[in-house]
N, C-alpha and C positions, 0 to 999 in steps of 0.2 A: 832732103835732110833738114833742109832751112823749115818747111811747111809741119816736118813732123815737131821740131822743136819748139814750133810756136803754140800748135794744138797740146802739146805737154808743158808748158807755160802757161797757158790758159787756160790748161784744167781749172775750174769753178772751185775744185776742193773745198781754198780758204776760205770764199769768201761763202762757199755753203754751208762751212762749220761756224764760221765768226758769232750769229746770233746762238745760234741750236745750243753750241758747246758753253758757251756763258750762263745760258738759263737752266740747263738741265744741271751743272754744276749748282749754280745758287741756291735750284728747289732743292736739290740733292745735301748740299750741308743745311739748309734752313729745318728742313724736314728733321735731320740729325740732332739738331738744335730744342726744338719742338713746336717749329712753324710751320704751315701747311701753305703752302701758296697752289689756288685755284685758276693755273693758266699765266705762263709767260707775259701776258699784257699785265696783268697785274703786278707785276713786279716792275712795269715801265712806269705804270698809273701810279702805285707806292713813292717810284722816285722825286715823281714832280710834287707830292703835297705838299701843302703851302700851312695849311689849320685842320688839325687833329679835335675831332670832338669825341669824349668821355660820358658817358653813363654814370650815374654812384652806386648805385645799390646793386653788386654782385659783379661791378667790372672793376669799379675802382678800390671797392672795399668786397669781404668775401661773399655777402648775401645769404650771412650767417647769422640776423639778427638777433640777440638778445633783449628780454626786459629790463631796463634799467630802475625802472618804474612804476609802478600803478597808482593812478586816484578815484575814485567814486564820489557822487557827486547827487544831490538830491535825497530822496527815500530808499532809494536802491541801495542792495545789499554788492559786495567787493565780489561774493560767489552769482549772484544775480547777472551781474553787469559782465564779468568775465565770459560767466558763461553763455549769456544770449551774442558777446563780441565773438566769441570759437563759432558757435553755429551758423552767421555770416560769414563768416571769416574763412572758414571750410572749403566752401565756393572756390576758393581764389588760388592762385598758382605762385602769387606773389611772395617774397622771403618774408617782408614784411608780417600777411596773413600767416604764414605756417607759425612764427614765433608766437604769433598771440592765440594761436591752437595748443603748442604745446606749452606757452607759461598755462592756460586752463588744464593742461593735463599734469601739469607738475602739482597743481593745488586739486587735484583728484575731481576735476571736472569736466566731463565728454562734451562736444559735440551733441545739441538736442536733433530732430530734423527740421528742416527750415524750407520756406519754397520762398517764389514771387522774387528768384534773385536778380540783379540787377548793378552793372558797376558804366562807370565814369572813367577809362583808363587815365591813371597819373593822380585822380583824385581822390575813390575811394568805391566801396562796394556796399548796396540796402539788401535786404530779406525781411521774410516776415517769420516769427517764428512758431511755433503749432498752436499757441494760443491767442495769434494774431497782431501780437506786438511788434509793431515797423522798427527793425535796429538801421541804425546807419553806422558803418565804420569807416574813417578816413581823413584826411587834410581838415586843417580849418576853413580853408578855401571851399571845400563839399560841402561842408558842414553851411559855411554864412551860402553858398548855392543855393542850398536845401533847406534853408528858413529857419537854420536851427541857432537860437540866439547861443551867441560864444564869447560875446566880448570882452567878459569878466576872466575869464580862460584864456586869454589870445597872447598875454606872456606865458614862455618857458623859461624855468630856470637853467635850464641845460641846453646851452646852443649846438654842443655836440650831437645830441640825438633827435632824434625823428618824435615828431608827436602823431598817436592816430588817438583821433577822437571818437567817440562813442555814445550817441541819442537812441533812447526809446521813447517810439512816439513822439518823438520829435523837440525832446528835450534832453541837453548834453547829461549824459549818464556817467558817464566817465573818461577818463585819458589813458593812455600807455605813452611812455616815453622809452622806446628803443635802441639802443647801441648798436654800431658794427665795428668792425675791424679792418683796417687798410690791409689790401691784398697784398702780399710779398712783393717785390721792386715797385711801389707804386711811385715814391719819391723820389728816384731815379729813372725810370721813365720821361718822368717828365723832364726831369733836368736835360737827359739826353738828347730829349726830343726839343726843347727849348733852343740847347746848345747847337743844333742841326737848322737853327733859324726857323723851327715849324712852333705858328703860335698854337696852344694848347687851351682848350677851353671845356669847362664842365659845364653838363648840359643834364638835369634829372629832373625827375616829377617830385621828387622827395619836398621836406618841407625846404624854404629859402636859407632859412640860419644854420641846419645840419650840411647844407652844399656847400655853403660859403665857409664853412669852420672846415670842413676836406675842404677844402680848395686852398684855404690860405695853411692847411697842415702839410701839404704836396709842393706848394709854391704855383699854383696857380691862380690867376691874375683874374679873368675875364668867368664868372659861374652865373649859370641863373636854375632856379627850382622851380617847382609847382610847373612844369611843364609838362602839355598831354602830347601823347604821341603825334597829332598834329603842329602839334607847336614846332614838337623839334623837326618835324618834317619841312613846315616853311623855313625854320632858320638854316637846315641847311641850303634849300632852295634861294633863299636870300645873299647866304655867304657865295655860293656858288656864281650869285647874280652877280656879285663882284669881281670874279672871274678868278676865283681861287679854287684851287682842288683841296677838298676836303676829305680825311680819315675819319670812318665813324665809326666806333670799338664801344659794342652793347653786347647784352645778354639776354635781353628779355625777350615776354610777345611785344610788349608797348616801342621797343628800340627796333621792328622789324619795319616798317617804314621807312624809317632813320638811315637803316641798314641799307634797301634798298635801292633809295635815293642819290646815297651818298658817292662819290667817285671812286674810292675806294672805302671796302666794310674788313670789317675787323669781327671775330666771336670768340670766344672762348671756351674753355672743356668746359661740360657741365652744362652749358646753355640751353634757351627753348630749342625746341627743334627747328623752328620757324627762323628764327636766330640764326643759327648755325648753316639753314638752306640760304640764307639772301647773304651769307657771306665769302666775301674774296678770299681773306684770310682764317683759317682757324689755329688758333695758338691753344696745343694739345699742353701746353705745361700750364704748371700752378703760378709762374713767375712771369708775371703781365711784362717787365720791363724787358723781356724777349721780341716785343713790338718794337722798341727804337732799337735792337739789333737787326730784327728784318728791314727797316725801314738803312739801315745802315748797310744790308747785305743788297738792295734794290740801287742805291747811288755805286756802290762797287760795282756792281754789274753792269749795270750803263756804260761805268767809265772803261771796262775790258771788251764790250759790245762795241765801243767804238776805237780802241787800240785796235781789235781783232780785224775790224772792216777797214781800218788806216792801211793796217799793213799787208791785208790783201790785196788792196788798191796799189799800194806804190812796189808791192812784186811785180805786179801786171805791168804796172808803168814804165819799170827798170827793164822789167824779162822779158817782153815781148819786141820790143825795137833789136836788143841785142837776140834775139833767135831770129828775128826776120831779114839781118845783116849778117848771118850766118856765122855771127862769134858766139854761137851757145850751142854745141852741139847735143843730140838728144840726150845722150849719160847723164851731163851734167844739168839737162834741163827738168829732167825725169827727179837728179835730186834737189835740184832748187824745189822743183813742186812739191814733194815730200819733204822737206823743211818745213815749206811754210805752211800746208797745214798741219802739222806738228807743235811748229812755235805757237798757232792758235791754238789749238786742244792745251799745249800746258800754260800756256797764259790763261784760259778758263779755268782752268784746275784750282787755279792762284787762288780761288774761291774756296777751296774746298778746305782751307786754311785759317779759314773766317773763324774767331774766335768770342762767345757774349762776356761779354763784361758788365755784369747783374749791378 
């Protein structure tokens, strides 16, 4: 009787629900919420980040760009220069590109066809166009690259927006100054993610003054621009070299490096495909600041991960000496074991409770 009590004491139950029932609760309300978590470890990996890095264009704001602006610049005509900018421009997958497609279509100008295409990710994209005029569109940074004198140009009066510039044959032809829009909780996000002791830092290829104007508009401290997909790929490598875990939350093709790199990766609905395949997390809603709720739903978990395997541990501890000293007879041993893993499964649940607070 003593031998049966102790093999029903030491059923494994608990201690084989303790992790299982914590994560398949967390995925299960995060999922409800509209986070996607890709594998139990990552919700381990979420817990421990130390520095979250940010994308701008289409994570931190919607990748919705508008023209704010147009100038022309030389002999060139505003219908000339727009519409050799759409026909490079076409090429491209970028938000950036699509807006300066259809500002040309809002002023009744297609797309001509273009070949000899050619881009710089982070910096900007060349073509030639059917009458053999080399366009460049993109940074001022591509632009002094590419020989194209711009100095007279190189203030914006608008720090808020994005400038792409624009050379034919290799003389600046024009500017577009573009706007976005911050994505719903973007300024809370970061608050939350700040308040959870995780430093936040923005990292884009956009121009420097449109990153640093979002950065200090969200409350974030530490932004750098004009960075290529390489760049951001050593700086996580870098930060990493310091022995931090890193969150990296992009959208694009240029942020799939970044993604993959990174300790844990973050994407978004809507994103490239490429985006969405090198990432841990997918957050299927419109409301980014959903990321410091899973990041909040990965530290609850941990802490019910390790309630659940405490208290496995000290049944066995208690239950086992008393059935082997013959004060547990099997009835009562059979319900102590059925308790506890019960108390586990609804201490998991405790998850299922979890509430975002946008």
């Amino acid at each position: 009787m003593s031998s049966l009590s102790v093999l029903l004491i030491a059923c494994p139950c608990a201690i084989g629900l303790a992790i299982p029932a914590a994560v398949l609760a967390a995925c299960s309300r995060s999922a409800s919420l509209g986070i996607i978590f890709r594998g139990g470890d990552v919700i381990e990996r979420l817990s421990g980040v130390k520095v979250a890095l940010f994308d701008k264009t289409g994570t931190i704001t919607l990748g919705q760009p508008t023209v704010s602006r147009f100038d022309c610049y030389g002999e060139h005509t505003e219908a000339d220069v727009m519409q050799g900018a759409a026909s490079v421009e076409q090429a491209s997958p970028h938000p950036l590109s699509k807006a300066i497609v259809r500002h040309a279509a809002d002023h009744g100008l297609l797309p001509e066809p273009c070949g000899g295409f050619s881009s710089v990710p982070g910096r900007g994209i060349s073509g030639f166009l059917a009458d053999g005029r080399h366009v460049l569109c993109g940074s001022l940074m591509f632009m002094r690259e590419s020989g194209v004198v711009t100095e007279e140009y190189a203030r914006f009066d608008d720090d808020a927006a994005t400038p792409v510039l624009i050379s034919i044959d290799d003389r600046l032809a024009g500017r577009y100054m573009l706007l976005d829009q911050l994505r719903k909780g973007a300024q809370s996000l970061v608050t939350a993610l700040q308040a959870a002791a995780v430093d936040v830092r923005l990292i884009s290829g956009d121009d420097p003054s449109a990153v640093n104007r979002v950065a200090r508009d969200i409350g974030i401290v530490t932004a750098f621009g004009s960075m290529t997909p390489d760049d951001k790929l050593s700086y996580i490598r870098s930060v990493q070299g310091d022995g931090k875990t890193v969150l990296m939350v992009g959208d694009g093709v240029n942020d799939a490096p970044a993604l993959a790199a990174a300790t844990v990766s973050c994407s978004l609905v809507g994103s490239s495909d490429i985006a969405m395949k090198n990432a841990d997390i997918i957050n299927i809603s419109e409301d980014i600041s959903l990321i410091a709720t899973a990041h909040r739903i990965s530290l609850a978990t941990m802490i019910i991960i390790k309630q659940n395997l405490a208290w496995a541990f000290l049944y066995n501890l208690i239950g086992i000496p008393l059935a082997m000293s013959g004060r547990l007879t099997p009835v009562y041993a059979a319900v102590a074991m059925t308790t506890s893993s019960l108390l586990v499964s609804l201490n998991s649940l405790r998850l299922m409770r979890f509430k975002h607070h946008g």
